[in-house]
N, CA, C and O of each residue as an XYZ file, in Angstrom:
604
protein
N      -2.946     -3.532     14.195
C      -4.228     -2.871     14.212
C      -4.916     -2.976     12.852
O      -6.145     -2.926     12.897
N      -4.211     -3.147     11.357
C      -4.889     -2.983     10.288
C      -4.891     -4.457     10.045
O      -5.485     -4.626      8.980
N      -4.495     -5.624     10.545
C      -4.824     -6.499     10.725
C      -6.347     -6.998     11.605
O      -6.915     -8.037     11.269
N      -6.887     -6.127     12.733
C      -7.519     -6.234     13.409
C      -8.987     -5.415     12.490
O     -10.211     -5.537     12.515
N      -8.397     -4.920     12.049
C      -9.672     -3.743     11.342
C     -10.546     -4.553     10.213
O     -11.770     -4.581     10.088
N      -9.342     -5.326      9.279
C      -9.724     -5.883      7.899
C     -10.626     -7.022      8.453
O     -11.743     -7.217      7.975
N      -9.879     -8.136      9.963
C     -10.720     -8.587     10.254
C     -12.713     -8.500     10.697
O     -13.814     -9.045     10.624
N     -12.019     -7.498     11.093
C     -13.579     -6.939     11.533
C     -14.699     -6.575     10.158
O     -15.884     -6.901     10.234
N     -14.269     -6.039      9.231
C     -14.389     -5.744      8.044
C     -15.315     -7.081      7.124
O     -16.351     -7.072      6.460
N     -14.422     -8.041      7.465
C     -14.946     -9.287      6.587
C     -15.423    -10.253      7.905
O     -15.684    -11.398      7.535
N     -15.570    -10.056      9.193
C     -16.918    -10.768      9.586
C     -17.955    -10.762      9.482
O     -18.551    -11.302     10.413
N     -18.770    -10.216      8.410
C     -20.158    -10.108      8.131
C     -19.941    -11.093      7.094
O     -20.764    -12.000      6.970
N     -19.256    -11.047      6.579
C     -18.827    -12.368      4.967
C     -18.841    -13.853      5.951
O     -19.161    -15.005      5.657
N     -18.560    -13.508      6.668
C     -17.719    -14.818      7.647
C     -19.026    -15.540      8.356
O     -19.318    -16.736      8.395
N     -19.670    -14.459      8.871
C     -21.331    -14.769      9.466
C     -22.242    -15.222      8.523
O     -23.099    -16.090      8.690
N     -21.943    -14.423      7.276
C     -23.266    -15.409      6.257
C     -22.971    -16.584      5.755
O     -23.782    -17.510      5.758
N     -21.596    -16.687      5.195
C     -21.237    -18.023      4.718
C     -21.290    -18.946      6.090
O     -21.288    -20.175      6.028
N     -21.326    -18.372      7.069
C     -21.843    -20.285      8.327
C     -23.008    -20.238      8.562
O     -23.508    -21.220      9.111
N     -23.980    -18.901      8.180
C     -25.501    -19.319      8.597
C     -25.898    -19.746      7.234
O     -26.923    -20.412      7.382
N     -25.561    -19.682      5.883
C     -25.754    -20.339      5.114
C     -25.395    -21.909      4.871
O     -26.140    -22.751      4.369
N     -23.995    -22.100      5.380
C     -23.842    -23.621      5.442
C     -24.405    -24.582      6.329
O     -24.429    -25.801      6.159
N     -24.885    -23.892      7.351
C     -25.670    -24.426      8.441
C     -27.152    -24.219      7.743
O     -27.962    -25.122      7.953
N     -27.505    -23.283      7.061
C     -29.128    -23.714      6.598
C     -29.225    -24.644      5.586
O     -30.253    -25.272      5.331
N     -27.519    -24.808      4.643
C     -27.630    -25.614      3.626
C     -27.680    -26.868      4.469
O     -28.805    -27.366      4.426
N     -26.947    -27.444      5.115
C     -26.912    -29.278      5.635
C     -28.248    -29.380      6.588
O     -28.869    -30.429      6.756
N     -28.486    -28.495      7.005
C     -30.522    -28.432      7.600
C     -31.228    -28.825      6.736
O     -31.673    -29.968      6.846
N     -31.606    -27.947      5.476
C     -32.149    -28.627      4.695
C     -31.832    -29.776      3.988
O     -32.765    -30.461      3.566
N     -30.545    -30.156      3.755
C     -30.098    -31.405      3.571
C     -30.803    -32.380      4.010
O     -31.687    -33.046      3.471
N     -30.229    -32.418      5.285
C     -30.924    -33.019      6.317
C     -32.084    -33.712      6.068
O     -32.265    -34.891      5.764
N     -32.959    -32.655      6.271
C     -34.711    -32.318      6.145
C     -34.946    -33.361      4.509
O     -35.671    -34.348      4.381
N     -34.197    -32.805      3.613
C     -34.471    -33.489      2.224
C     -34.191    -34.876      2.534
O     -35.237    -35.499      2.717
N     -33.063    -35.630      2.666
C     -32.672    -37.069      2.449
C     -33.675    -38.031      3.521
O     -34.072    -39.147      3.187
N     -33.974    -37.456      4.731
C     -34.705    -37.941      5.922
C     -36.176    -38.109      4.828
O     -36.635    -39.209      4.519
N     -36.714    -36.867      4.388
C     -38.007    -36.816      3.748
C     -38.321    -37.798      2.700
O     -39.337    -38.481      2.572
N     -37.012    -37.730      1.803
C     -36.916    -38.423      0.730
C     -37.135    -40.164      0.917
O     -37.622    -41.014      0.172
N     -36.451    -40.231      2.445
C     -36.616    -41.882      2.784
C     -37.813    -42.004      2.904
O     -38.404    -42.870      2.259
N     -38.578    -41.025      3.905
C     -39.954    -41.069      3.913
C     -41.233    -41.518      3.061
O     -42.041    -42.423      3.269
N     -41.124    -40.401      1.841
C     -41.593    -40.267      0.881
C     -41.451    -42.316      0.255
O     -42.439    -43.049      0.304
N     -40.559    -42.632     -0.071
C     -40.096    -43.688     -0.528
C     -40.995    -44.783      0.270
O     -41.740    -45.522     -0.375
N     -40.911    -44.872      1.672
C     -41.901    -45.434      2.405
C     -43.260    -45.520      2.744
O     -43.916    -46.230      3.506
N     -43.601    -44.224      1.649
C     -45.378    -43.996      2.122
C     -45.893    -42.841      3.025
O     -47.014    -42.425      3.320
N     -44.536    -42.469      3.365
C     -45.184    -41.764      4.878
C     -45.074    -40.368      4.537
O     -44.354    -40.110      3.573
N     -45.581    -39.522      5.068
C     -45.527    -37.714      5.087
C     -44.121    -37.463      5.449
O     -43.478    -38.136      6.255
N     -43.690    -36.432      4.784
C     -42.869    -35.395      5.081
C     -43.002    -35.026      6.437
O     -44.082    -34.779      6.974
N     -41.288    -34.971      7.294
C     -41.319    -33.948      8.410
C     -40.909    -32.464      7.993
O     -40.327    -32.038      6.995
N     -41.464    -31.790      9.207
C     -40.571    -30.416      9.070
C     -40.172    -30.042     10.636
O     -40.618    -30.388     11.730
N     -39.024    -29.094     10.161
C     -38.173    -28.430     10.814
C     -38.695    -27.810     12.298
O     -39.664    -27.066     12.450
N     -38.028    -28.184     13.073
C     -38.658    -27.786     14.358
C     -37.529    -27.281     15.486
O     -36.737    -27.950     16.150
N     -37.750    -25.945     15.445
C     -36.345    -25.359     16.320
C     -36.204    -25.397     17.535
O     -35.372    -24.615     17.995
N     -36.905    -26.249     18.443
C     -36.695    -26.368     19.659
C     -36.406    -28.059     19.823
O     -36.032    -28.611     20.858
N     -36.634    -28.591     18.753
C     -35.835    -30.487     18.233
C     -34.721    -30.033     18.087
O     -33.745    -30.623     18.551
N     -34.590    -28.619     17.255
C     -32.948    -28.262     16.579
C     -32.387    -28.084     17.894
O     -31.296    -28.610     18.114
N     -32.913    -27.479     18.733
C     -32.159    -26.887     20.493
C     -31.454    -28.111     21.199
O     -30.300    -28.240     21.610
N     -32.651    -29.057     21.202
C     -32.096    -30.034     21.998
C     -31.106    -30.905     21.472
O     -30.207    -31.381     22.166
N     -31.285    -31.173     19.987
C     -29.895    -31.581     19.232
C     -28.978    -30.947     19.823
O     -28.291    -31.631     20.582
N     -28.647    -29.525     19.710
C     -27.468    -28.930     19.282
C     -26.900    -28.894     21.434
O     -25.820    -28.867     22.023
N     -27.870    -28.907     21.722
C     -27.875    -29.137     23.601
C     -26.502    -30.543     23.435
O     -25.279    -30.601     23.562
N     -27.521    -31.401     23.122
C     -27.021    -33.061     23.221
C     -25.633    -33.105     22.632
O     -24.776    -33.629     23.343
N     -25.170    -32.521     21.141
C     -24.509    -32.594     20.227
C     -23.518    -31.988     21.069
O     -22.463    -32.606     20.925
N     -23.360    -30.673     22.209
C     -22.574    -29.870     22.786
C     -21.951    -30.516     23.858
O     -20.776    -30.549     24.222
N     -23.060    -31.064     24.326
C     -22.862    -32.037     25.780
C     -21.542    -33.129     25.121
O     -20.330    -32.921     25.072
N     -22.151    -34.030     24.779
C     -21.115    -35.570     23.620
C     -20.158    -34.834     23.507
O     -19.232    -35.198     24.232
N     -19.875    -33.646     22.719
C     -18.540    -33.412     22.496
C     -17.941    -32.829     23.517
O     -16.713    -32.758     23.538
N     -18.620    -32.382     24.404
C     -17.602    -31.501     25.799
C     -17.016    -32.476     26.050
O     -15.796    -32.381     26.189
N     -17.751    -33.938     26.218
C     -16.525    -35.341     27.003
C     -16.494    -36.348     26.483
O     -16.656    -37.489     26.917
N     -16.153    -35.741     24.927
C     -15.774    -36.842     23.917
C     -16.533    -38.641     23.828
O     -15.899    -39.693     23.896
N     -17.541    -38.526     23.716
C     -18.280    -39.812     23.815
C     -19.380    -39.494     22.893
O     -19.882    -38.397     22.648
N     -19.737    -40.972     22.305
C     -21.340    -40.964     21.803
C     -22.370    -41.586     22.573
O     -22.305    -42.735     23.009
N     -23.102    -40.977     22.692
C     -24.610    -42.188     23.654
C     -26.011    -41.335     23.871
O     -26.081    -40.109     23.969
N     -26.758    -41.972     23.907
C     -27.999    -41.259     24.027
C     -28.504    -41.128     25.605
O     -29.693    -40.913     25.845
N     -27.661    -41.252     26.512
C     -27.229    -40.586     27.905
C     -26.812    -39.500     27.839
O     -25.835    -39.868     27.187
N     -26.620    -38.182     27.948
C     -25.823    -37.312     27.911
C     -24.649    -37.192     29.009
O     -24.748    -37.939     29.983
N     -23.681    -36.425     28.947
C     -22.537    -36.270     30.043
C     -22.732    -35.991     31.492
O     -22.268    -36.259     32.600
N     -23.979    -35.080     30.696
C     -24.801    -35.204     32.311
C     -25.644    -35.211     32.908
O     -26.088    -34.386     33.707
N     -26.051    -36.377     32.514
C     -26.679    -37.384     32.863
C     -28.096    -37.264     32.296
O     -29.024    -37.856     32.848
N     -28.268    -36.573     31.298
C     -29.671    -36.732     30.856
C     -30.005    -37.624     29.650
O     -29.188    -38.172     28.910
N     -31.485    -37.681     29.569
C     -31.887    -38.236     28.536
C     -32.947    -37.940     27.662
O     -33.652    -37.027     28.091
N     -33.252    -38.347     26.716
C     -34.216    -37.542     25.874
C     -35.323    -36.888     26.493
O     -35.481    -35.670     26.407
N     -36.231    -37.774     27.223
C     -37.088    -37.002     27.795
C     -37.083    -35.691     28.522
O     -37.869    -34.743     28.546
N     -35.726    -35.996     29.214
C     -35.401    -34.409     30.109
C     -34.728    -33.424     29.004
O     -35.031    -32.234     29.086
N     -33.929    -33.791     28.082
C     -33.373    -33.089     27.502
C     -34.876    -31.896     25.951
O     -34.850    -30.816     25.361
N     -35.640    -32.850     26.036
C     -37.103    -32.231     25.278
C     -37.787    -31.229     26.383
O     -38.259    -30.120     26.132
N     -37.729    -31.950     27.820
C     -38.666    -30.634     28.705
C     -37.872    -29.589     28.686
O     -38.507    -28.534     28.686
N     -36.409    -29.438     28.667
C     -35.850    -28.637     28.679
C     -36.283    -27.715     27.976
O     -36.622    -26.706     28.593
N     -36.413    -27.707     26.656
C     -36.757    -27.111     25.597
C     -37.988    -26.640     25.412
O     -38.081    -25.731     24.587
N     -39.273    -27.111     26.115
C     -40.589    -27.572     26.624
C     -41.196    -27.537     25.347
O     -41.726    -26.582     24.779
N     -41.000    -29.063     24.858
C     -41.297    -29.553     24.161
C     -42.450    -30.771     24.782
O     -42.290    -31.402     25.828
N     -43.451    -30.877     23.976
C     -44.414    -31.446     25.026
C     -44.868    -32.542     24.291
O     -46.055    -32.559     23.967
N     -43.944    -33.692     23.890
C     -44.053    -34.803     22.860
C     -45.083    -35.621     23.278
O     -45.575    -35.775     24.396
N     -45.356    -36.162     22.118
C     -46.322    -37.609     22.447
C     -45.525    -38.537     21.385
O     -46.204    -39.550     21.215
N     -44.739    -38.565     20.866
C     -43.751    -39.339     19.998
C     -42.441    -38.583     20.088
O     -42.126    -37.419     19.842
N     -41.822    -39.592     20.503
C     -39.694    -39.027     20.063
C     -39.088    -39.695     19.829
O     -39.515    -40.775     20.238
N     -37.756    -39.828     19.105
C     -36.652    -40.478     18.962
C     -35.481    -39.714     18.570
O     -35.491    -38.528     18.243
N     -34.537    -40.433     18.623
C     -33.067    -39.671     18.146
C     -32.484    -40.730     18.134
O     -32.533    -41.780     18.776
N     -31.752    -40.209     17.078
C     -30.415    -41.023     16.090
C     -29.057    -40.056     16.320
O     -28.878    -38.849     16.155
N     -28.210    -41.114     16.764
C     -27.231    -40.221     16.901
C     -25.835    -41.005     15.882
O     -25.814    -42.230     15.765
N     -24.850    -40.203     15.275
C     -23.762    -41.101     14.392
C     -22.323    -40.218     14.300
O     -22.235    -39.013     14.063
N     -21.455    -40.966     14.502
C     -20.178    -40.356     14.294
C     -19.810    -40.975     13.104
O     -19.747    -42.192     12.929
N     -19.524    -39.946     12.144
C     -18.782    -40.728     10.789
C     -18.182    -39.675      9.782
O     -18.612    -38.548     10.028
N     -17.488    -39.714      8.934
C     -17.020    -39.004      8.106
C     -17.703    -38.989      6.867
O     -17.267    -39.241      5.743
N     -19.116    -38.576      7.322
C     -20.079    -38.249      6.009
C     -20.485    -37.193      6.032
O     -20.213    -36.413      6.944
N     -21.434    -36.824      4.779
C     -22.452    -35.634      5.129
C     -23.686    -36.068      4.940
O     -23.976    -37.242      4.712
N     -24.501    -35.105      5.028
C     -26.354    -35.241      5.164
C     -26.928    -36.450      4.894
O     -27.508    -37.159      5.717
N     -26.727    -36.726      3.497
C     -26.797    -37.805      2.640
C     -26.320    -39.195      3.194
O     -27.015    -40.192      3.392
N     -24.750    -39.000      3.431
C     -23.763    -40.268      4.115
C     -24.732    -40.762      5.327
O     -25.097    -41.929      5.476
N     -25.126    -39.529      6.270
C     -25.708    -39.770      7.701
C     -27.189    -40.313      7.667
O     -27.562    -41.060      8.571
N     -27.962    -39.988      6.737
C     -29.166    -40.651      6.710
C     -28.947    -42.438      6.041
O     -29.340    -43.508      6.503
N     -28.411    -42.218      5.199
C     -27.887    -43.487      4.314
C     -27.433    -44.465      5.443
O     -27.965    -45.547      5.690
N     -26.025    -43.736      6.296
C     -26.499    -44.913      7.558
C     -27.218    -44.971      8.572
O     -26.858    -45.851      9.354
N     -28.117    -44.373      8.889
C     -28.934    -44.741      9.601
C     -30.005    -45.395      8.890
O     -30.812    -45.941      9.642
N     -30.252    -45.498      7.622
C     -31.619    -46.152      7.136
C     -30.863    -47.623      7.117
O     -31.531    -48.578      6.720
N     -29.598    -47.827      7.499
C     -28.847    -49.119      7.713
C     -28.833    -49.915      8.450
O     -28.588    -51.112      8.304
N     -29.237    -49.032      9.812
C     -29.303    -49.610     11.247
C     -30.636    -49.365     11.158
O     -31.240    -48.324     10.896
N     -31.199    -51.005     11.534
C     -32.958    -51.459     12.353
C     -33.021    -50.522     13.079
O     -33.951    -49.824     12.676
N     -32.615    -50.139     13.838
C     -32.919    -49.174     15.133
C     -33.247    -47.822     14.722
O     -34.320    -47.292     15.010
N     -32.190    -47.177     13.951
C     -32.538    -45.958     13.412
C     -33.031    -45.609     12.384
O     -33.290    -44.409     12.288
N     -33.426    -46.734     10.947
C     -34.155    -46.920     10.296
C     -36.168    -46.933     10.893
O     -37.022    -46.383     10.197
N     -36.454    -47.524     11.984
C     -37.010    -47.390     12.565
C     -37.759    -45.790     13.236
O     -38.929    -45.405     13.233
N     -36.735    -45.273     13.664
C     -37.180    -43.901     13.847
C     -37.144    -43.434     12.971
O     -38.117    -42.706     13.170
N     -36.734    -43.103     11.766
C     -36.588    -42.361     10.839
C     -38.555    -42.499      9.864
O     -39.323    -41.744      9.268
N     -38.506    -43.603     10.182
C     -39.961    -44.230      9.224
C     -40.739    -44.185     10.122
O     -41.725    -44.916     10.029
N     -40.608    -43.416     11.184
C     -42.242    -43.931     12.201
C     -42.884    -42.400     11.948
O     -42.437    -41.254     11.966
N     -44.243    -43.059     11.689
C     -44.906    -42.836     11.224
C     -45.820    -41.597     12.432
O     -46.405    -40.560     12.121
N     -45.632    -42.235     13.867
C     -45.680    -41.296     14.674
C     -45.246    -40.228     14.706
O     -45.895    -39.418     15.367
N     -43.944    -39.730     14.005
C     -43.201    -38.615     14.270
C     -43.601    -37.110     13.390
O     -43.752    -37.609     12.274
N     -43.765    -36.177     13.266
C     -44.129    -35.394     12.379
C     -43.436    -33.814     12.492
O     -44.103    -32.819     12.208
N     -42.041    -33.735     12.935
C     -41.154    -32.931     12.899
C     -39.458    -33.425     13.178
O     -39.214    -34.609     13.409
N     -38.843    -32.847     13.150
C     -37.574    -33.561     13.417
C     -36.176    -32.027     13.672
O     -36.489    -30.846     13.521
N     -35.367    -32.290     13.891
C     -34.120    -30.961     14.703
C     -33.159    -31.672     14.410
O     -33.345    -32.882     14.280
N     -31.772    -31.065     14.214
C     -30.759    -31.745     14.052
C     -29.303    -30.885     14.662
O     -29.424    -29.780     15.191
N     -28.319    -31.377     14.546
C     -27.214    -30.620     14.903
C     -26.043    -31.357     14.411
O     -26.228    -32.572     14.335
N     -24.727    -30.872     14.009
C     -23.830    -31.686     13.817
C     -22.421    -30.782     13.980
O     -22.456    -29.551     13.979
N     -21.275    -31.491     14.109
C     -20.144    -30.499     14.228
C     -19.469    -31.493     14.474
O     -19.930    -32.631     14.556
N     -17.599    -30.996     14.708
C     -16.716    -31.413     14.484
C     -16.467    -32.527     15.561
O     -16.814    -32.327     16.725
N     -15.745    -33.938     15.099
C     -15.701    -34.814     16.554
C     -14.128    -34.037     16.983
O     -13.223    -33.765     16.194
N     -14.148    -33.855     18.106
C     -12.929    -33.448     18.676
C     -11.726    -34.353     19.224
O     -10.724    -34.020     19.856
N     -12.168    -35.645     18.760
C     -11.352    -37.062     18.935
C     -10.586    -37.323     17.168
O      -9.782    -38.083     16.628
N     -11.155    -36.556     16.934
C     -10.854    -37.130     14.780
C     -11.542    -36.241     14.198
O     -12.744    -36.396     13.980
N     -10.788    -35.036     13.817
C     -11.652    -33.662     12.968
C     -12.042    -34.314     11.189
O     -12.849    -33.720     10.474
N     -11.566    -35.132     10.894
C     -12.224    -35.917      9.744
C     -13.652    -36.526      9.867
O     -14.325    -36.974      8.939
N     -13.909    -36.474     10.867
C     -15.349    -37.235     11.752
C     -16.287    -36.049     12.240
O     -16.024    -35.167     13.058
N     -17.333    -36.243     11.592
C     -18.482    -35.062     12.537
C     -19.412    -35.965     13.107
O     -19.747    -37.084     12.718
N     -19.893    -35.093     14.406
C     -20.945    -36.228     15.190
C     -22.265    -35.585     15.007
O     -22.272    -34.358     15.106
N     -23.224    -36.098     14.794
C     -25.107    -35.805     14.320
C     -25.484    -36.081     15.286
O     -24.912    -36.970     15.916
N     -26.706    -35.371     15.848
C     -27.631    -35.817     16.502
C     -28.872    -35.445     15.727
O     -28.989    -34.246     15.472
N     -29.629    -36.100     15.391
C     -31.445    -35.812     14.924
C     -32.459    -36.256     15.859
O     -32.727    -37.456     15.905
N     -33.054    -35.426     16.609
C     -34.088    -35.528     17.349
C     -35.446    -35.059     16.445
O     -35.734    -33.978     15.933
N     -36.240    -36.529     16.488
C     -37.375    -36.637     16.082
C     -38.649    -36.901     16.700
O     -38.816    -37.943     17.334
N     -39.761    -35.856     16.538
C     -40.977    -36.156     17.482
C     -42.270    -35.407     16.965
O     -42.233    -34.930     15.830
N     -43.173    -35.304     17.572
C     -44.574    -35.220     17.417
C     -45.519    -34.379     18.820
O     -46.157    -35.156     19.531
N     -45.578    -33.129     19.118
C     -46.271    -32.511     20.218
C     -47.765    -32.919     20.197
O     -48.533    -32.493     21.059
């Protein structure tokens, strides 16, 4: 029981240090994506919590059945996975990456790959959401999703 108590005690410590590490790699995020931007000419995105929804949707889905793809498990795809959220785009994309990086590592490769270098610089896009967490195939590995778009 005084095991059970102390716990209870220090979950408020426990709650700020993950909504803080989760706002720290957000803005991460937000910075290295911007920073490529910036470098390219183009405007700054910002933060958009219903991009963050459908990330963290997509990001939940992939890991329930261990796979990467921009299909989800079941069976959706960006477009459905944005109405969900009712998000009412006229520009989207998403980058998705399994790797043993952080914020920095994950933009770095995607400005690697044509494809996701591509979304990252379009110029159409003018918000962006993200999500990331543990791969459950290789806990050294976290899987990203960044959903990027424009209402």
């Amino acid at each position: 029981m005084l095991f059970f108590c102390a716990l209870l005690m220090l979950a408020p410590y426990f709650c700020r240090n993950a909504a803080a590490m989760e706002s720290e790699w957000r803005a991460e995020i937000l910075h290295h994506v911007n920073a490529a931007r910036a470098g390219a000419g183009l405007a700054p995105l910002t933060w958009n919590s219903r991009l963050a929804d459908a990330a963290t949707r997509h990001a939940a889905d992939l890991q329930s059945c261990g796979k990467l793809a921009h299909d989800g498990c079941d069976g959706s795809n960006l477009p459905q996975r944005l109405d969900r959220v009712a998000y009412r785009y006229r520009a989207a994309a998403e980058n998705l990456a399994l790797c043993a990086c952080d914020a920095a590592g994950v933009v770095q490769l995607w400005l690697g790959s044509e494809g996701h270098r591509r979304n990252l610089l379009n110029p159409a896009v003018t918000e962006l959401g993200a999500d990331t967490r543990v791969d459950i195939t290789d806990p050294r590995r976290a899987l990203w999703v960044l959903v990027l778009g424009r209402e």
